[in-house]
KOLMIGU-162339 format. One record per residue (C-alpha): residue number from 1; x negated, y negated, z negated. Coordinates in steps of 0.1 Angstrom, whole numbers, plus 5000, padded with zeros to 4 digits. Example, Ala and Ser with C-alpha at 12.3 -4.5 7.8 and 13.67 -1.06 7.14 Angstrom:
2
<num->1&x->4877&y->5045&z->4922>
<num->2&x->4863&y->5011&z->4929>
! end
This chain:
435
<num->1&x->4692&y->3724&z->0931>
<num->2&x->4683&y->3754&z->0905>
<num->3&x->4679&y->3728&z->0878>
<num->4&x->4711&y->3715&z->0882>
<num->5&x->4728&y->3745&z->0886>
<num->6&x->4718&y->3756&z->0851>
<num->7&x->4721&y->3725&z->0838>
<num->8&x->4760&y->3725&z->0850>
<num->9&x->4764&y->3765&z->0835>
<num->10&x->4748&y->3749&z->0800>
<num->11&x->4774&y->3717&z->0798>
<num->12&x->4801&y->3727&z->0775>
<num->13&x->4829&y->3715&z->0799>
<num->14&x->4860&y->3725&z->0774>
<num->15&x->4859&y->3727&z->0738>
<num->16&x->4888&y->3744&z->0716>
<num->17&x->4897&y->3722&z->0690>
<num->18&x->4922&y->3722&z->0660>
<num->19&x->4923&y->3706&z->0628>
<num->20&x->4925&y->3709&z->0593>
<num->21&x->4960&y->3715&z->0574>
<num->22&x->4955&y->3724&z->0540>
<num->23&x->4922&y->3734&z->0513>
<num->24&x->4926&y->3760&z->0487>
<num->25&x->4899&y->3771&z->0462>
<num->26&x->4870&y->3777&z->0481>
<num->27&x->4891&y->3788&z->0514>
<num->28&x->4900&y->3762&z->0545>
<num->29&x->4936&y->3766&z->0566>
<num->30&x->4934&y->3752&z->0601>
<num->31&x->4960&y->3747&z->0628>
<num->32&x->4936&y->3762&z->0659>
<num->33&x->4913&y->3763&z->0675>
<num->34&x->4917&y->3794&z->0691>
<num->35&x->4886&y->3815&z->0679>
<num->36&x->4882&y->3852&z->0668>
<num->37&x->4870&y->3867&z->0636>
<num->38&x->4833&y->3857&z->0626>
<num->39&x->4829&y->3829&z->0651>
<num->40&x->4816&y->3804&z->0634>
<num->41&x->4829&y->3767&z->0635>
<num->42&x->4826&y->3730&z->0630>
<num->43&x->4847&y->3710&z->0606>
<num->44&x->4841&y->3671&z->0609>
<num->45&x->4837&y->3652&z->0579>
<num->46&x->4835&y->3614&z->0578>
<num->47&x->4807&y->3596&z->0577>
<num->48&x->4780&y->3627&z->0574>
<num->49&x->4771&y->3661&z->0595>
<num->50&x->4792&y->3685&z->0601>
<num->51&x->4802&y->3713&z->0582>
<num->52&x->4797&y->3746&z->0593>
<num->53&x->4828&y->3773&z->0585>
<num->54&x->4836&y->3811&z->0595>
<num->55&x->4870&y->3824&z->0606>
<num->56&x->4880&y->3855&z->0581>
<num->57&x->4909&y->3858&z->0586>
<num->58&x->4946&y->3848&z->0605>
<num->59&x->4983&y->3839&z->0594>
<num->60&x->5009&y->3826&z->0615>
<num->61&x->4998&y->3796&z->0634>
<num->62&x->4968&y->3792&z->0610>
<num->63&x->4930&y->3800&z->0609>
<num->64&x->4917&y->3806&z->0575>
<num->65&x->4880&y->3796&z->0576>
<num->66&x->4853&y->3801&z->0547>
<num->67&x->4829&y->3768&z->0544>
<num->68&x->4790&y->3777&z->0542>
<num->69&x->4782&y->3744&z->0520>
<num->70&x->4804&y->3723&z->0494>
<num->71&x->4840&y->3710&z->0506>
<num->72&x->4837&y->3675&z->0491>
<num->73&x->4844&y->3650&z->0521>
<num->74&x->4866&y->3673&z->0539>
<num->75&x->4904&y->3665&z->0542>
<num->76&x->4933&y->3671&z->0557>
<num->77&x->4937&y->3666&z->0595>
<num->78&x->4901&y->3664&z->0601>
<num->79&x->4888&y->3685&z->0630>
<num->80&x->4880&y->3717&z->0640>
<num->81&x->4860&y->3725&z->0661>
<num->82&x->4848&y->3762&z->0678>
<num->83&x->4815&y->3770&z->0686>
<num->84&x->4818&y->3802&z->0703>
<num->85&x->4788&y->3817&z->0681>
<num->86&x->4792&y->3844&z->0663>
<num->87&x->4768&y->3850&z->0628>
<num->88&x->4731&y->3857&z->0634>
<num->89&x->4699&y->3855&z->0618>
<num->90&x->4664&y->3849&z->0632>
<num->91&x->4635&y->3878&z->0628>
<num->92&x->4604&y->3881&z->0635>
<num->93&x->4568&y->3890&z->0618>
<num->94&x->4564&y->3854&z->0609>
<num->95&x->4590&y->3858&z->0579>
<num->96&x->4564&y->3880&z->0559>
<num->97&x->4550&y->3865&z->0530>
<num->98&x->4583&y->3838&z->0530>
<num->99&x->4610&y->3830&z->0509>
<num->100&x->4642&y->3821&z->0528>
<num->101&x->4681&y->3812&z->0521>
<num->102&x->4707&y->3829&z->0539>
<num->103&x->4704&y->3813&z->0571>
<num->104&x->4667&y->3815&z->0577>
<num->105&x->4655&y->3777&z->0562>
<num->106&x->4626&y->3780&z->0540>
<num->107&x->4627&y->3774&z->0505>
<num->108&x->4591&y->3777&z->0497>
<num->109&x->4584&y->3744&z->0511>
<num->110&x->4570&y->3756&z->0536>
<num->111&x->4575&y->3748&z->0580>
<num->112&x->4603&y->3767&z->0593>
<num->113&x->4597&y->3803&z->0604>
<num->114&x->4585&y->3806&z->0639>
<num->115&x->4607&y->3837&z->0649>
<num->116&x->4604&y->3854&z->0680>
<num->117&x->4643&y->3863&z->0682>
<num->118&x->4680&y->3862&z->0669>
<num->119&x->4695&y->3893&z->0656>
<num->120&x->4736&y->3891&z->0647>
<num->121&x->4745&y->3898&z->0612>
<num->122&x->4763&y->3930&z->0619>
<num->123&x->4753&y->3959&z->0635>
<num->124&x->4773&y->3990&z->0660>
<num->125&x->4771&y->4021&z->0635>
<num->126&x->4738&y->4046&z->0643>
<num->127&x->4749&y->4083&z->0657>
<num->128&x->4741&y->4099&z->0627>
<num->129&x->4734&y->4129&z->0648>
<num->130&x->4705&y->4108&z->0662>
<num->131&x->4689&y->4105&z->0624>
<num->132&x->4657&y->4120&z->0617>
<num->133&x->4664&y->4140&z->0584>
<num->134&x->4643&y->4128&z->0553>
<num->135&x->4613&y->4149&z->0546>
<num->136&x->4588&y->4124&z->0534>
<num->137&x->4583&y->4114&z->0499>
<num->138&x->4577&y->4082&z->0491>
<num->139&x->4554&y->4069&z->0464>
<num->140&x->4571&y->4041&z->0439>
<num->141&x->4540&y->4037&z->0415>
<num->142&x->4571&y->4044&z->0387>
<num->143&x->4561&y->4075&z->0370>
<num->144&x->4599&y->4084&z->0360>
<num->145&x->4605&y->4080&z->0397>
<num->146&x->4582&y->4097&z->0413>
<num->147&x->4581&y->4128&z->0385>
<num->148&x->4614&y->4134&z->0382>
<num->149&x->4637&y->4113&z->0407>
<num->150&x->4616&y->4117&z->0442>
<num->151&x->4623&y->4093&z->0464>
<num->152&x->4622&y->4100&z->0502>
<num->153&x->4617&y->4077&z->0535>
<num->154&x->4650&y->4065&z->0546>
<num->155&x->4667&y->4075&z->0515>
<num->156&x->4692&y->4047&z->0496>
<num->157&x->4693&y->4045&z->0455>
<num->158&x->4712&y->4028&z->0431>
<num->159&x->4697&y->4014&z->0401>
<num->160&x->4725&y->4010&z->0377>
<num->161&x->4725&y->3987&z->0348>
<num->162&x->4741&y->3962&z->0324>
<num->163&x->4727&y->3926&z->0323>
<num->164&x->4694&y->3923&z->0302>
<num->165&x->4679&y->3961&z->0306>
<num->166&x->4655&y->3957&z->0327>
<num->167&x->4665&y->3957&z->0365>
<num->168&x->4646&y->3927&z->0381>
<num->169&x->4615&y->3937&z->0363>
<num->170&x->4621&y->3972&z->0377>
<num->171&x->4622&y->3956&z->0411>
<num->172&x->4593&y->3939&z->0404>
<num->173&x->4568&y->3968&z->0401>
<num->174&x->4585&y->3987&z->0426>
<num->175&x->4583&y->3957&z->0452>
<num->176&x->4545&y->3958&z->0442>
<num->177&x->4535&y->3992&z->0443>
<num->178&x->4558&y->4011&z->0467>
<num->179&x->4536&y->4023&z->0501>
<num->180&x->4555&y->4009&z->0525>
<num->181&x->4547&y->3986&z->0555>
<num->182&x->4576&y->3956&z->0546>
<num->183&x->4594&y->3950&z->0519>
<num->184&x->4630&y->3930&z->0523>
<num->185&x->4643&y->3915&z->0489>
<num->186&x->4678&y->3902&z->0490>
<num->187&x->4683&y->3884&z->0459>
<num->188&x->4720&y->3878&z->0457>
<num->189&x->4739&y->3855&z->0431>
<num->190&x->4713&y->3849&z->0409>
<num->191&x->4704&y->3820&z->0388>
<num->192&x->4680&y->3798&z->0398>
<num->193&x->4657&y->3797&z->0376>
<num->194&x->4652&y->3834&z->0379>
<num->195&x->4644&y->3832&z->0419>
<num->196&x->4610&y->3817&z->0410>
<num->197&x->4604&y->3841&z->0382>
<num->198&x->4607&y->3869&z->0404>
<num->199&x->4585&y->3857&z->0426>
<num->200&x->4559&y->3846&z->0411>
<num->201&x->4558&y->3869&z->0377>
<num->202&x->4574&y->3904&z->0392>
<num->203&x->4566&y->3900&z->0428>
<num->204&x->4529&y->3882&z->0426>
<num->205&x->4506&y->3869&z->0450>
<num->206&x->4500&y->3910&z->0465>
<num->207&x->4539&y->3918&z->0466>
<num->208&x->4548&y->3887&z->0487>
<num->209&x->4522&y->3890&z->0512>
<num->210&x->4540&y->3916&z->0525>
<num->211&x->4576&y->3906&z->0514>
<num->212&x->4603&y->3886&z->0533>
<num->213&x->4625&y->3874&z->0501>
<num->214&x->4663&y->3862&z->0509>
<num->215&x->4683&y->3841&z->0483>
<num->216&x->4714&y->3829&z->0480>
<num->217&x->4719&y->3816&z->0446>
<num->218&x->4753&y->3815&z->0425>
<num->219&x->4760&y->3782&z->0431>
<num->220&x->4761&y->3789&z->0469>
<num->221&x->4796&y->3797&z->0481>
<num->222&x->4807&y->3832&z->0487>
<num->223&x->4802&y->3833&z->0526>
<num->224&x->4766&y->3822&z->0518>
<num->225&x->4761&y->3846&z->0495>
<num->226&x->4776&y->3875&z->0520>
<num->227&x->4756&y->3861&z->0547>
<num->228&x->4720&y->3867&z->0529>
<num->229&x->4730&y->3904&z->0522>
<num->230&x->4739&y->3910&z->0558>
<num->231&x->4710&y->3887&z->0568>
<num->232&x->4686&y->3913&z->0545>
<num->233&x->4699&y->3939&z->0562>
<num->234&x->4694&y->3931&z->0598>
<num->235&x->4661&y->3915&z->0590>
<num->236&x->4647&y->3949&z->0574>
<num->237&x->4666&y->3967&z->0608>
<num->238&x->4643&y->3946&z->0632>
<num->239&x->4611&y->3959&z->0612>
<num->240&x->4623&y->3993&z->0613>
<num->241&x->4632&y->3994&z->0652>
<num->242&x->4597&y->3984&z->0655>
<num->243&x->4585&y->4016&z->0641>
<num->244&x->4574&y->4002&z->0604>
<num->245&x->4584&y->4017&z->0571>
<num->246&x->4604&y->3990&z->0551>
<num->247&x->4616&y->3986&z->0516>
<num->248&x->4652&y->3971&z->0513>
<num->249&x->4655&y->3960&z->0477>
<num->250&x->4692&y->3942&z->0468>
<num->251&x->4697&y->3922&z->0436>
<num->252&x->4727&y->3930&z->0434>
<num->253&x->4757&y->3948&z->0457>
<num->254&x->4780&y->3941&z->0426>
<num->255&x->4779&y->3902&z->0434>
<num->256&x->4780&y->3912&z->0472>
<num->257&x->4811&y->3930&z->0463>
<num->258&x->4825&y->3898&z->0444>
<num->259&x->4816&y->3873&z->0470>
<num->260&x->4834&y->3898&z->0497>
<num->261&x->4868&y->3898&z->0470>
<num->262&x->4862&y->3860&z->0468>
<num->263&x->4868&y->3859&z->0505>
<num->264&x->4890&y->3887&z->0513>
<num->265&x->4917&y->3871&z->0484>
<num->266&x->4910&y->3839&z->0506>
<num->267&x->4923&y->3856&z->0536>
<num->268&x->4952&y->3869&z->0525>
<num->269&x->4942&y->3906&z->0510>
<num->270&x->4963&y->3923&z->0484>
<num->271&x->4941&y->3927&z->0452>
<num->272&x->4938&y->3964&z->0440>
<num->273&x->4913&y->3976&z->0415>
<num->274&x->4902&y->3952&z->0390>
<num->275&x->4910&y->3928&z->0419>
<num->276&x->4891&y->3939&z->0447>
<num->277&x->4900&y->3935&z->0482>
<num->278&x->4908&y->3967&z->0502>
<num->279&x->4883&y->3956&z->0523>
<num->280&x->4851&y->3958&z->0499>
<num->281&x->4856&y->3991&z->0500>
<num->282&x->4850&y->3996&z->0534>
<num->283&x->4822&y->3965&z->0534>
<num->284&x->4800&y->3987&z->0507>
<num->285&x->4795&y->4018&z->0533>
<num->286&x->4794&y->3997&z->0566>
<num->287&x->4763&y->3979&z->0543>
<num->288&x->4745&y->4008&z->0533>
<num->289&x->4750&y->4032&z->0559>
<num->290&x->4724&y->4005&z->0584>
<num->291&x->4701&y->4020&z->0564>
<num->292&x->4681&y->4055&z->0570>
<num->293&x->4664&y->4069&z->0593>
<num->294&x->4660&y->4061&z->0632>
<num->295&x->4648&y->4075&z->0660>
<num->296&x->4623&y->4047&z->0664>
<num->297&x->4598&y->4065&z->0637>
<num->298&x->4608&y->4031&z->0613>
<num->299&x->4628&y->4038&z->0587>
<num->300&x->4649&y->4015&z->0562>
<num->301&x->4647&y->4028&z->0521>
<num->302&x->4667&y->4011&z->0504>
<num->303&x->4671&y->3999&z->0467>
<num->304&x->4706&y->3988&z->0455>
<num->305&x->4713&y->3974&z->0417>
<num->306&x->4743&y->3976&z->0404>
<num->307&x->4753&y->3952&z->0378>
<num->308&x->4778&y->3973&z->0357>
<num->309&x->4800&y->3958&z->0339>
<num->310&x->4812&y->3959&z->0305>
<num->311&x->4784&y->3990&z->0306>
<num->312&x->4812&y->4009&z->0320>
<num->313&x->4792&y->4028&z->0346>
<num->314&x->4828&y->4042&z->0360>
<num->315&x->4840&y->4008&z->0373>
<num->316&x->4851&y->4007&z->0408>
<num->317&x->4815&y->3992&z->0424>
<num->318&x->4797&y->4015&z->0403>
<num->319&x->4820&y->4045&z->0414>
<num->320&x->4816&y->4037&z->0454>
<num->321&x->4784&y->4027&z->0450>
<num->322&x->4774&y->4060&z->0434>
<num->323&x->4793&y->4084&z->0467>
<num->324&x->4780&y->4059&z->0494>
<num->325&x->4740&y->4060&z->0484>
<num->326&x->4718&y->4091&z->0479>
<num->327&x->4713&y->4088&z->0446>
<num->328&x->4713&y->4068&z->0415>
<num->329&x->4688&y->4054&z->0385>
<num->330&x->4707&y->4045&z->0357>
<num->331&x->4691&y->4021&z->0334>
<num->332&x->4701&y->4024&z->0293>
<num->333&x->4704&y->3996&z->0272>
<num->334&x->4693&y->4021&z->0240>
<num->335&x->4664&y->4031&z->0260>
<num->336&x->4656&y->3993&z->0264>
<num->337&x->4667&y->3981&z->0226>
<num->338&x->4640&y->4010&z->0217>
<num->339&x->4614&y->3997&z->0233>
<num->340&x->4610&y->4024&z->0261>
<num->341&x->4605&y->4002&z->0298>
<num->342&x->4618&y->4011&z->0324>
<num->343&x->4647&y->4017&z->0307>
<num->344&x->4655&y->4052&z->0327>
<num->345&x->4679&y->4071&z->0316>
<num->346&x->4668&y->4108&z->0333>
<num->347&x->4695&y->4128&z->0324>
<num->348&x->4723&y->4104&z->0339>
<num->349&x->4699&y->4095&z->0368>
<num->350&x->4696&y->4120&z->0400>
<num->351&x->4680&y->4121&z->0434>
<num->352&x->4702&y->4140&z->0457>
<num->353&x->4673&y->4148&z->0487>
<num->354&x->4652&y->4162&z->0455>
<num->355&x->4649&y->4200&z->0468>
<num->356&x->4643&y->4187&z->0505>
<num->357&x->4614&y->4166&z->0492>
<num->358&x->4592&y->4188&z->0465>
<num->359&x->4584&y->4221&z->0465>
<num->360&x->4593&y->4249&z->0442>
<num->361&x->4566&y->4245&z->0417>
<num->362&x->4575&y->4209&z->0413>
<num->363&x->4611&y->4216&z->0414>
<num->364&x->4601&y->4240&z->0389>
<num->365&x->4585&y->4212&z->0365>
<num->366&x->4617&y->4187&z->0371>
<num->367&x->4640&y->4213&z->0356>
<num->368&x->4620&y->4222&z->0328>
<num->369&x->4614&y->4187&z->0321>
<num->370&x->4653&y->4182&z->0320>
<num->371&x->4665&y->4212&z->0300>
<num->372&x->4638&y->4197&z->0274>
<num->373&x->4650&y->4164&z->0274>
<num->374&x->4688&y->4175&z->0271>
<num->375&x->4682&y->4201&z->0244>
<num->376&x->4665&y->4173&z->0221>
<num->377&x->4692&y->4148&z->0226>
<num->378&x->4718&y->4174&z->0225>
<num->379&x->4705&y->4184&z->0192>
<num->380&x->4687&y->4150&z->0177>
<num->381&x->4714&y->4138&z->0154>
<num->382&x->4714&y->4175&z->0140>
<num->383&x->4678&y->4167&z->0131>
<num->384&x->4680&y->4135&z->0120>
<num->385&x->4708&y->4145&z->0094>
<num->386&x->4688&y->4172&z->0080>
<num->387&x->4712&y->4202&z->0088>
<num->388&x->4686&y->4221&z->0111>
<num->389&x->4662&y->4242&z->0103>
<num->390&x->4629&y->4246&z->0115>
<num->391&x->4622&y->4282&z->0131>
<num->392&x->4659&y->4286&z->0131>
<num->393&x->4662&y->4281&z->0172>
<num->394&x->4626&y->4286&z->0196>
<num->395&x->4640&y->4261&z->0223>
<num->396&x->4648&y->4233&z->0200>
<num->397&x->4619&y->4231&z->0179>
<num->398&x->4601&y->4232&z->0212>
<num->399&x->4620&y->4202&z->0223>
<num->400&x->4614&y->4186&z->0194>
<num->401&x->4578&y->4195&z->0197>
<num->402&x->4577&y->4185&z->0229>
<num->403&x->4595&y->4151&z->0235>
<num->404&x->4574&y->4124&z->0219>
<num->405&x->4547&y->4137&z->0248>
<num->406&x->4570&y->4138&z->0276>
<num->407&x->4585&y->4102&z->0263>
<num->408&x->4551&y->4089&z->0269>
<num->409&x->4549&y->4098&z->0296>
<num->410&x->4579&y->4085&z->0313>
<num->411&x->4570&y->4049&z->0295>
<num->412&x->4554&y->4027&z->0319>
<num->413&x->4538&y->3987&z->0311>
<num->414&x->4549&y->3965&z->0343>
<num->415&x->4516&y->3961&z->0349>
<num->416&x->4506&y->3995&z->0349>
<num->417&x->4503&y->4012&z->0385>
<num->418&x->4502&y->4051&z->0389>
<num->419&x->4510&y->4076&z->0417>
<num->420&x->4530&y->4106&z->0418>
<num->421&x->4499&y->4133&z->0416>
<num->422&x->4492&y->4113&z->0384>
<num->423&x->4529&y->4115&z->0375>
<num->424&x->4531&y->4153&z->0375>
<num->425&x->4494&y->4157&z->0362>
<num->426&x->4505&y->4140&z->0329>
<num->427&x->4541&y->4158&z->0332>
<num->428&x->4525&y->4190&z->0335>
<num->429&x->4503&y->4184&z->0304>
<num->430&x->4526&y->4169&z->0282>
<num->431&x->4546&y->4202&z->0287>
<num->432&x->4518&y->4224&z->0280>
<num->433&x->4513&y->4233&z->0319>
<num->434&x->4547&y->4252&z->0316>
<num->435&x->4560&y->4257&z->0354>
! end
């Protein structure tokens, strides 16, 4: 009798139904069924599968539903259908070395993932009280990094940057050289072509063996697009709970934030700033703050880029961005029209756990390094015009002495791996072992 009880407590005896009343944009209105925020539905459409939708958001005696595929075939008064599931993604050790879209299929052409578990998209907020504070530094293998902008276990960074300087390659070298156990790569609105590139070019054969890579391309619609960043995210939680060191690498939050406007305009929201949603505000920190430190011994660092635009580094993504995370590497596009990869711009660029991760002596060397670099570009165009004298000031003509060596230093070939003794062995010299 067991068999049939549970075969009775299985059958689906009621199902909550509704039915489509209107399409706009990207966005589905449906009179019912009665279903709650995130739970995930079924829209018919004639003569094929069905297509699967998520509730965002309510009006009066309609469901607005976001679509996870194209609309074509849908119309109105087609139905509706609940499933009662809310949004989750499967994890498990077999997703290393894979490349995967937003809801776990394989794109590499390879058999579907055999996962051990599901895990739901979002996450109850960690007792931060219940954090391990950072203490250990992390090695990137980018000399600019690891000299100068120390990055810690747990800690979160933005890599800011306009289009064109430099930030996928960035990712690239840090994907491959960073010592952690798993690295997560959430590759969010790009263009196609530049998924395999990525792969194959900056990640390479050693990166992805080690690498679970999620993509949702631009063409995908904006709850796909959501979906893989979330889908990241708990992914690289399920590695940490398990003890292991990940790297969380996001390309980019700024078409996160843009697919979360996308939907939130769908479901009613005012527009504000530049025409975000008052809720991407508050989706930005939820995002970020999964990530850290746990009592598990795992931890979750993560890397955020930040496509600025307009290379106004003070829009509204860059400017939450920049008070949510622990830090931030801003990118130059005159560093990169020089020549000089990665394009890190040091003096605009700071890691806020610095003095919890180094010690004095190294601390020491950071500031010094600094001081030099702002004196010479503080006083450069001076220089370059002619209207300074040699002799006349000890501390400039150092700087100038000095900042072709330290330059040098801080340029890196992608190819080109180092560690941070190495980093602060060349900084040291180029300085003239000044402390």
């Amino acid at each position: 009798m067991q068999a049939y009880l549970d075969a009775v407590r299985r059958t689906e005896l009621t199902r909550r139904r509704g039915y489509v009343t209107g399409i706009a944009g990207q966005s589905i209105e449906a009179a019912g069924p009665d279903v709650t925020i995130g739970e995930v539905c079924e829209v018919s459409i004639d003569g094929g599968p069905a297509l699967l939708a998520e509730a965002v958001g309510m009006k009066p005696g309609r469901v607005v539903l976001m679509p996870y595929g194209e609309l074509r075939g849908i119309g109105v008064g087609n139905d509706v259908c609940a499933t009662g599931r809310q949004a989750g993604v499967a994890v498990g050790s077999a997703l290393l070395g894979r490349v995967i879209d937003a809801f776990g299929q394989p794109l590499d052409g390879g058999p579907v993932p055999r996962t051990t578990a599901m895990r739901p998209l979002t996450a109850e907020p960690i007792n931060p009280l219940t954090r391990p504070r950072i203490k250990h530094l992390l090695d990137t293998g980018v000399r600019a990094i690891d000299a100068l902008l120390p990055l810690g276990r747990g800690q979160r960074m933005g890599i800011f940057a306009g289009s064109g300087v430099g930030k996928s390659t960035l990712l690239g070298m840090l994907a491959r050289d960073v010592k952690a156990d798993i690295n997560v790569i959430a590759l969010i609105g790009e263009r196609g072509r530049e998924v395999r590139e990525f792969v194959e070019k900056h990640l390479g054969a050693e990166g992805i063996g080690r690498s679970v890579v999620v993509v949702a391309t631009s063409d995908q619609p904006a709850l796909a697009r959501t979906r893989a960043a979330y889908a990241a995210t708990a992914i690289a939680e399920s590695f940490r709970d398990e003890g292991r060191q990940v790297l969380l690498m996001m390309d980019s939050i700024t078409r996160f934030a843009m697919a979360r406007r996308e939907i939130g305009l769908a479901a009613g929201e005012p527009p504000t700033a530049r025409g975000y949603t008052p809720s991407v505000f508050s989706d930005i920190p939820a995002l970020c703050e999964r990530c850290g430190t746990t009592d598990s011994g795992g931890a979750i660092t993560a890397l955020y880029t930040v496509l600025v635009e307009g290379d106004d580094f003070n829009e509204p993504i860059s400017d939450i961005v920049r008070a949510t995370l622990d830090g931030h590497i801003m990118l130059s596009r005159d560093l990169a029209h020089e020549g000089h990869f990665p394009a890190i711009d040091v003096l605009q660029s700071t890691s806020r756990l610095a003095s919890e991760l180094v010690g004095a002596a190294d601390l020491a060397l950071m500031s010094s390094t600094v001081e030099l670099m702002a004196s010479y570009e503080r006083n450069r165009q001076m220089v370059d015009m002619g209207a300074y004298k040699a002799g006349s000031n000890a501390g400039i003509d150092r700087a100038m002495q000095l900042f072709p060596a330290v330059r040098a230093v801080l340029r890196q070939s992608v190819l080109e791996s180092s560690t941070r003794q190495d980093a602060i062995a060349r900084l040291r010299k180029a300085l003239g072992g000044a402390r």
